[in-house]
Structures are given as C-alpha cells and as structure tokens.
KOLKE-228266 format. One line per field, with one value per atom (N, C-alpha, C): residue number from 1; residue in three letters; chain; atom name; z, y, x. Coordinates in nm, 4 decimals. Example, Ala and Ser with C-alpha at 12.3 -4.5 7.8 and 13.67 -1.06 7.14 Angstrom:
% KOLKE-228266
nr = (1 1 1 2 2 2)
rest = (ALA ALA ALA SER SER SER)
kette = (A A A A A A)
atom = (N CA C N CA C)
w = (0.7800 0.7800 0.7800 0.7080 0.7140 0.7870)
v = (-0.5690 -0.4500 -0.3300 -0.2250 -0.1060 0.0030)
u = (1.3190 1.2300 1.3200 1.2850 1.3670 1.2900)
//
This chain:
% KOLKE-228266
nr = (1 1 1 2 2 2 3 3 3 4 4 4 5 5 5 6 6 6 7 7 7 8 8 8 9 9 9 10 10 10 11 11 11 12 12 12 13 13 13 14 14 14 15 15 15 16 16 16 17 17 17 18 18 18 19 19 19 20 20 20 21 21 21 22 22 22 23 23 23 24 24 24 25 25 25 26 26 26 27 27 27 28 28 28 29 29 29 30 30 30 31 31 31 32 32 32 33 33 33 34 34 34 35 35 35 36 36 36 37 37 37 38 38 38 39 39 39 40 40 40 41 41 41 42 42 42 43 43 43 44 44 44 45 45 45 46 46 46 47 47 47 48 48 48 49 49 49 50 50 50 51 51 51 52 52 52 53 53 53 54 54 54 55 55 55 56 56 56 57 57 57 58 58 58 59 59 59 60 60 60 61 61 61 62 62 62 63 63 63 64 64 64 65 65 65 66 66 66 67 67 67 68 68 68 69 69 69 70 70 70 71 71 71 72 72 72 73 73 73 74 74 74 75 75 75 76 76 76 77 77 77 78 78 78 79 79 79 80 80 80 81 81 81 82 82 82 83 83 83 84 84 84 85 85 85 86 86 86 87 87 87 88 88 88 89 89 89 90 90 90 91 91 91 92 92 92 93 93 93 94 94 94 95 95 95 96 96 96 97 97 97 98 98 98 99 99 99 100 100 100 101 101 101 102 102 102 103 103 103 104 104 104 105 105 105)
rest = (UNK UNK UNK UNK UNK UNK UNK UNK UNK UNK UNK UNK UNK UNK UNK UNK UNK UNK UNK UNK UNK UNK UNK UNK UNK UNK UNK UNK UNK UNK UNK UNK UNK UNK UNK UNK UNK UNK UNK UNK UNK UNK UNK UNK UNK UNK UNK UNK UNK UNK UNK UNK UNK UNK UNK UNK UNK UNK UNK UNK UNK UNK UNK UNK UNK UNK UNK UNK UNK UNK UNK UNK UNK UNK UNK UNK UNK UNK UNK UNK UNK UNK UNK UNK UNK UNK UNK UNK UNK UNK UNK UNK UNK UNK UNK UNK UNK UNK UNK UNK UNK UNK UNK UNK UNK UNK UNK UNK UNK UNK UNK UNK UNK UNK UNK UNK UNK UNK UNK UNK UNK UNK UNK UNK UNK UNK UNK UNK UNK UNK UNK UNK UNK UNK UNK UNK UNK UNK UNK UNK UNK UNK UNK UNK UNK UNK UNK UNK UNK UNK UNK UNK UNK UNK UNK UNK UNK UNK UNK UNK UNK UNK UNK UNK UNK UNK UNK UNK UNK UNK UNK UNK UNK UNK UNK UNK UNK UNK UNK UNK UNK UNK UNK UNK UNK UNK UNK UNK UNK UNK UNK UNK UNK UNK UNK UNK UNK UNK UNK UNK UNK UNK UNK UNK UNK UNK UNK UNK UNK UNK UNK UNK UNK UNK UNK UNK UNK UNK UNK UNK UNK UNK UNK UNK UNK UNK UNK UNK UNK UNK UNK UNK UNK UNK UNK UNK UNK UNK UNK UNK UNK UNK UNK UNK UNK UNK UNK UNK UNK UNK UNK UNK UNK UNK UNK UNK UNK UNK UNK UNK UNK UNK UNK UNK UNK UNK UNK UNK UNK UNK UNK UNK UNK UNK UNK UNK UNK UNK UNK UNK UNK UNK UNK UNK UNK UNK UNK UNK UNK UNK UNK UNK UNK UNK UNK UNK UNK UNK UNK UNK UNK UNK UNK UNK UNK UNK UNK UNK UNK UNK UNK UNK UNK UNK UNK)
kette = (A A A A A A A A A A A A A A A A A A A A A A A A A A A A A A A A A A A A A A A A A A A A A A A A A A A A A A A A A A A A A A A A A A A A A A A A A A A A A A A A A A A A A A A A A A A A A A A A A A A A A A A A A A A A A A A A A A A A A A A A A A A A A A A A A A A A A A A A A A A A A A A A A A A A A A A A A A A A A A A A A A A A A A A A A A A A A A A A A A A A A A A A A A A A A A A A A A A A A A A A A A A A A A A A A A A A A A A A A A A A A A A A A A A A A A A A A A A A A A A A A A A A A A A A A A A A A A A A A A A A A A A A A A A A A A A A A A A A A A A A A A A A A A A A A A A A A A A A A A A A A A A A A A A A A A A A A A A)
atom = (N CA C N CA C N CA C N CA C N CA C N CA C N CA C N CA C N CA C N CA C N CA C N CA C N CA C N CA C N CA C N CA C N CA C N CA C N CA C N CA C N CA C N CA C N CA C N CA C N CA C N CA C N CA C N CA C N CA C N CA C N CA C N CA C N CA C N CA C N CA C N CA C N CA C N CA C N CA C N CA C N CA C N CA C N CA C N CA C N CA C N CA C N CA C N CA C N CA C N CA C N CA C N CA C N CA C N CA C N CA C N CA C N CA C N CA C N CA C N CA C N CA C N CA C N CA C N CA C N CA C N CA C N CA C N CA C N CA C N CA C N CA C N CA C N CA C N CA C N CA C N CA C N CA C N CA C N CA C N CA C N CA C N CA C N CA C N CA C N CA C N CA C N CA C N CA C N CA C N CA C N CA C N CA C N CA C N CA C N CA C N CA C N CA C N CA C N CA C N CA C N CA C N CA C N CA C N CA C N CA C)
w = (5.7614 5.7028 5.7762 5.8835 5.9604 5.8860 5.8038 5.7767 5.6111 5.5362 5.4201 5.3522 5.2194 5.1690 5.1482 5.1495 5.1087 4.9465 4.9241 4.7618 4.7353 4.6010 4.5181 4.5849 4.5469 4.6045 4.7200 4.8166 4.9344 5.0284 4.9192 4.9108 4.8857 4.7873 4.7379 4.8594 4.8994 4.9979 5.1411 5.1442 5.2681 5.2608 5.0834 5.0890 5.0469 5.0204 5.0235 5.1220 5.2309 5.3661 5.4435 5.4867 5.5074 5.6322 5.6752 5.8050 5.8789 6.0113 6.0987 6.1513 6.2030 6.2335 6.2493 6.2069 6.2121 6.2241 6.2810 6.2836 6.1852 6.0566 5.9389 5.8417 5.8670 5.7879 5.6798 5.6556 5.5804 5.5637 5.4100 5.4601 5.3959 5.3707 5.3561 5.3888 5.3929 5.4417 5.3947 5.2166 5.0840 5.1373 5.1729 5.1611 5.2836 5.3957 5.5342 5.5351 5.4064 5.4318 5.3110 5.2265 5.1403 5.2209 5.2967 5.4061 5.5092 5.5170 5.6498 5.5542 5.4556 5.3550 5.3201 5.2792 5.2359 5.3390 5.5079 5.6217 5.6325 5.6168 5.6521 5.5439 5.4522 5.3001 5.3564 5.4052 5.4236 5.5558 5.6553 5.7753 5.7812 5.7004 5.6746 5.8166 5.8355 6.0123 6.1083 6.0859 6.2104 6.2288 6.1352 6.1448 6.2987 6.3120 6.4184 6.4161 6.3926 6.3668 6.4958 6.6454 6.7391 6.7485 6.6661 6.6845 6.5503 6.4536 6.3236 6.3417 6.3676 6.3414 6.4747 6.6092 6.7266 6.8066 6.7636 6.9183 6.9105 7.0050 7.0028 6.9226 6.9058 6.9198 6.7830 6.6443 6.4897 6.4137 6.4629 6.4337 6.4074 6.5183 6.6226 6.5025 6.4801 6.3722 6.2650 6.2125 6.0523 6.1201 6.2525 6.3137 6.3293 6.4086 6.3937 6.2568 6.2099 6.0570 5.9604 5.9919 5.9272 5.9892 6.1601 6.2094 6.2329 6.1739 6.1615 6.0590 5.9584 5.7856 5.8248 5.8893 5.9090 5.8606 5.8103 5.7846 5.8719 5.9800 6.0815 6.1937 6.3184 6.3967 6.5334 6.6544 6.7447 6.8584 6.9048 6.9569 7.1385 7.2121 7.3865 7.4035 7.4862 7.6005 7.6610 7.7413 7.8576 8.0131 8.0116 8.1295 8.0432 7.9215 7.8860 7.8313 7.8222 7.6979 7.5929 7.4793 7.3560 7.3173 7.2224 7.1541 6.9960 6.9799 6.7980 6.7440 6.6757 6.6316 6.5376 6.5963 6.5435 6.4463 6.4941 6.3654 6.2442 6.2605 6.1307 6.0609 6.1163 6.0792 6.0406 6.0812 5.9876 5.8811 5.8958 5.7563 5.6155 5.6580 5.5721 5.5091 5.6315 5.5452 5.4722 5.5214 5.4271 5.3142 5.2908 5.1724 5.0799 5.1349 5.0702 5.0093 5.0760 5.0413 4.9799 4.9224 4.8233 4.7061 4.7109 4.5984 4.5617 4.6230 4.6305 4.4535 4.5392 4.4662 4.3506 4.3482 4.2350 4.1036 4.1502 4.0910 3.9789 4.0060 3.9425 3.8655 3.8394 3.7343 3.6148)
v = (11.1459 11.0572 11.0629 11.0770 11.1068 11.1734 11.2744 11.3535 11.3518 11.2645 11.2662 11.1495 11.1809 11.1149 10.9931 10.8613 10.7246 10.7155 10.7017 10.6941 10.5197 10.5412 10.3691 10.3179 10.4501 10.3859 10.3172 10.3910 10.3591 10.2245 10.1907 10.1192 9.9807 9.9821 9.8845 9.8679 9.9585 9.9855 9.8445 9.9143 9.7853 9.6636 9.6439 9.4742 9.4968 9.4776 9.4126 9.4283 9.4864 9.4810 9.3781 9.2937 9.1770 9.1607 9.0617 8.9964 8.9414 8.9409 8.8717 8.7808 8.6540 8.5114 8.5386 8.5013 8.4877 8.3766 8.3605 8.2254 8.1980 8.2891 8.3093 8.1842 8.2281 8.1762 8.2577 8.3663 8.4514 8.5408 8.5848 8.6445 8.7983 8.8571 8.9638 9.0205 9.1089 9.1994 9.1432 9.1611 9.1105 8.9597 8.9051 8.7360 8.6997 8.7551 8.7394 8.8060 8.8825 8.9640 8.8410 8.7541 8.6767 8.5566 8.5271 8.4042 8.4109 8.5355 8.5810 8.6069 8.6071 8.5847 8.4795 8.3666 8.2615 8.2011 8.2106 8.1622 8.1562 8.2826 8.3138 8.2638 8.3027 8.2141 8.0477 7.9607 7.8472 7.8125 7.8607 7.8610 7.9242 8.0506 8.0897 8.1253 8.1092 8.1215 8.0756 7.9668 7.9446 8.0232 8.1203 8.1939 8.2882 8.3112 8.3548 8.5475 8.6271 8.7477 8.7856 8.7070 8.7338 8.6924 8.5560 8.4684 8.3815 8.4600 8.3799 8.2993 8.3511 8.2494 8.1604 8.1607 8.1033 8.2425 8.3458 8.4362 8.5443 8.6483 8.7382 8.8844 8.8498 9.0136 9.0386 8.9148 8.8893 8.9910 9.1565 9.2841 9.2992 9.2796 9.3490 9.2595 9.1865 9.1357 9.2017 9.2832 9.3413 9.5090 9.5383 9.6893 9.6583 9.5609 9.5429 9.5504 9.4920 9.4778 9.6394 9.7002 9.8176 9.9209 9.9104 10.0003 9.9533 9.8211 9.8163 9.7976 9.8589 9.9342 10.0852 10.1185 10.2612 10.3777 10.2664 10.3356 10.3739 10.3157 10.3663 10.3693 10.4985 10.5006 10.4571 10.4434 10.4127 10.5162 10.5410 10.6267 10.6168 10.7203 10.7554 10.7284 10.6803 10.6650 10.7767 10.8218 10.9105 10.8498 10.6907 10.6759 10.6946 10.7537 10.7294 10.5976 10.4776 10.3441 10.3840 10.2827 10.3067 10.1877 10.2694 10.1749 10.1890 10.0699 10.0667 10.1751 10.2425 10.3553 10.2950 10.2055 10.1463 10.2364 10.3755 10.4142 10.4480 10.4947 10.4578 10.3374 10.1869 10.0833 10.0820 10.0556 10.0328 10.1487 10.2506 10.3370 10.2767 10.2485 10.2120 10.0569 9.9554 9.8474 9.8608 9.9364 9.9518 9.9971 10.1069 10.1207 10.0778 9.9566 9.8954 9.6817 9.7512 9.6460 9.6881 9.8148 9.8534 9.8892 9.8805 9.9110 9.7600 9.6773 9.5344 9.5050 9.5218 9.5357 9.6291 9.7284 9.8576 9.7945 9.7186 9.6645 9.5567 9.4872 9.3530 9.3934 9.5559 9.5786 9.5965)
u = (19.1702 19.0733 18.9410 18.9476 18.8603 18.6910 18.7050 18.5782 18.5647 18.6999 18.7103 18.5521 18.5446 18.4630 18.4855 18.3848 18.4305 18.4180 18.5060 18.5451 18.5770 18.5228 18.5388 18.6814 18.7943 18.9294 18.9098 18.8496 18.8728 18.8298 18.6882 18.6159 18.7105 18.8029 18.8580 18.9533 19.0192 19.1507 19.0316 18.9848 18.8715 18.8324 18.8241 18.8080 18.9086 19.0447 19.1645 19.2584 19.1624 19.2289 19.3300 19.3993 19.4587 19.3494 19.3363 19.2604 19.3646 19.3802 19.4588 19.4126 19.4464 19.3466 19.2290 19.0918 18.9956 18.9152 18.7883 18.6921 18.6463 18.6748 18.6070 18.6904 18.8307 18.9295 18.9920 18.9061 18.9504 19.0973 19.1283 19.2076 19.2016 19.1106 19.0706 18.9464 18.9351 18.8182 18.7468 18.6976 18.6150 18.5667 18.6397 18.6892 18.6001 18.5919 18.5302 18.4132 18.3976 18.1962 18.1640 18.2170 18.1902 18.1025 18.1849 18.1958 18.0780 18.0638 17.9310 17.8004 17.7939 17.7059 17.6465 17.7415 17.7650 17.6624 17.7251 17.7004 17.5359 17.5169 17.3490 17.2979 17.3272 17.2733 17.2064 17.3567 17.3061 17.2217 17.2501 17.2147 17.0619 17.0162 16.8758 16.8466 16.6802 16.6466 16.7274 16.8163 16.8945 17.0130 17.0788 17.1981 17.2077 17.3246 17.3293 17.4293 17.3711 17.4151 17.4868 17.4350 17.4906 17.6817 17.6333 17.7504 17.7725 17.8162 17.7910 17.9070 18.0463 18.1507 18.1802 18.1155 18.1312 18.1414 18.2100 18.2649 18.1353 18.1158 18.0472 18.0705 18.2316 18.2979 18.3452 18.2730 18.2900 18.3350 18.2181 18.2686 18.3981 18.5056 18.6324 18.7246 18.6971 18.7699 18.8400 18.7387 18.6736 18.7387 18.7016 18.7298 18.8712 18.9406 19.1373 19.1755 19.1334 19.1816 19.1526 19.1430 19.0899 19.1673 19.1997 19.2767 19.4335 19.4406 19.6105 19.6487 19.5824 19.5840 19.5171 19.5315 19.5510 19.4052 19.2668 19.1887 19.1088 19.0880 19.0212 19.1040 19.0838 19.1548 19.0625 19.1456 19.0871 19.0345 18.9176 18.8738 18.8782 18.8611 18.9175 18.7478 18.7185 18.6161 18.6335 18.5091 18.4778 18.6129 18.6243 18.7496 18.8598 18.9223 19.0179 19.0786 18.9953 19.0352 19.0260 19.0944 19.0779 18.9789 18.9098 18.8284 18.7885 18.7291 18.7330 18.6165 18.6108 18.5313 18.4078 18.3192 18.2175 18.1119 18.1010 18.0402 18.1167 18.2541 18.3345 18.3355 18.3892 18.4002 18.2808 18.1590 18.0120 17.9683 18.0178 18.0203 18.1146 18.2511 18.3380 18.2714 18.1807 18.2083 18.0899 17.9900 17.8191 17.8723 18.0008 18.0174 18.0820 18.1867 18.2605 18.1119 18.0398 17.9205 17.8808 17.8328 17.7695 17.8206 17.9858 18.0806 18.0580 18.0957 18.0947 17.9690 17.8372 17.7085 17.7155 17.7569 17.7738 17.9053 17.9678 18.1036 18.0713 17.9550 17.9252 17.7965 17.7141 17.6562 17.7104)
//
C-alpha cells in the first residue's frame, strides 16, 4: 500500500475507520474530522489547531486509528523507534477530505 494510488475506495476505507477513545468522542475517522470542523466553525479566532480537543498529540489519534486498520504503517527513526508515518497519514486524510467535499456535489 505503501506507493499505491488513493482511490475513492480507499478514501471511504479512512472515514469509516473505527476511532479508539478519543477527546473528540468520536467514533470514526469521518465522525472526528466532522467534529474538528464543527469545533473551529464555532470557536472561529479563538480555535486552537495546537490543541483543539485539550491534548497536543490530536493528529496521533486519526494516525493510531489508521495504522490499527492496517492502512498506514508505522515507520523506523534514524535511533531505530517506531513512529507514525505523518506524511502518509496527512496524504490519506487530505484525500479522504476531499472525497468527503467531491461526494456531496
């Protein structure tokens, strides 16, 4: 999956992702970019992109949930940790936002 194309399927496969506890409350992918929308919507200049739902790490949420559905994998550091593959995860969800947008013309 790694170099494959993001396809509508796949797109869909991401918002119906399951979410595991979140600050969001959500329980899908779809359901938690709804909610962070919603958020800034009401919140306007005072929103907080740093810290929309209280924690810092809001991303890691949306990046677990994606790699324990098997669409994104987790990538080795230069010391050998694993870590979440942030330019995958922000490829997959820009495009599952724009299927999102493309879906409701």
């Amino acid at each position: 999956m790694s170099n494959s194309k993001i396809t509508p399927e796949l797109c869909k496969q991401v918002l119906s992702t399951p979410m595991q506890t979140n600050d969001a409350k959500a329980s899908t992918v779809k359901e938690y970019l709804i909610t962070l929308l919603a958020k800034l919507w009401a919140e306007g200049e005072n929103f907080s992109s740093y810290r929309p739902f209280g924690a810092s790490d809001w991303e890691i949420d949306i990046f677990k949930a994606l790699t324990d559905a098997g669409l994104m994998k987790l990538k080795q550091d230069d010391e050998g940790d694993m870590i979440y593959n942030y330019r995958k995860g922000e490829k997959l969800i820009a495009a599952a936002i724009q299927h999102m947008s493309d879906s409701q013309k």
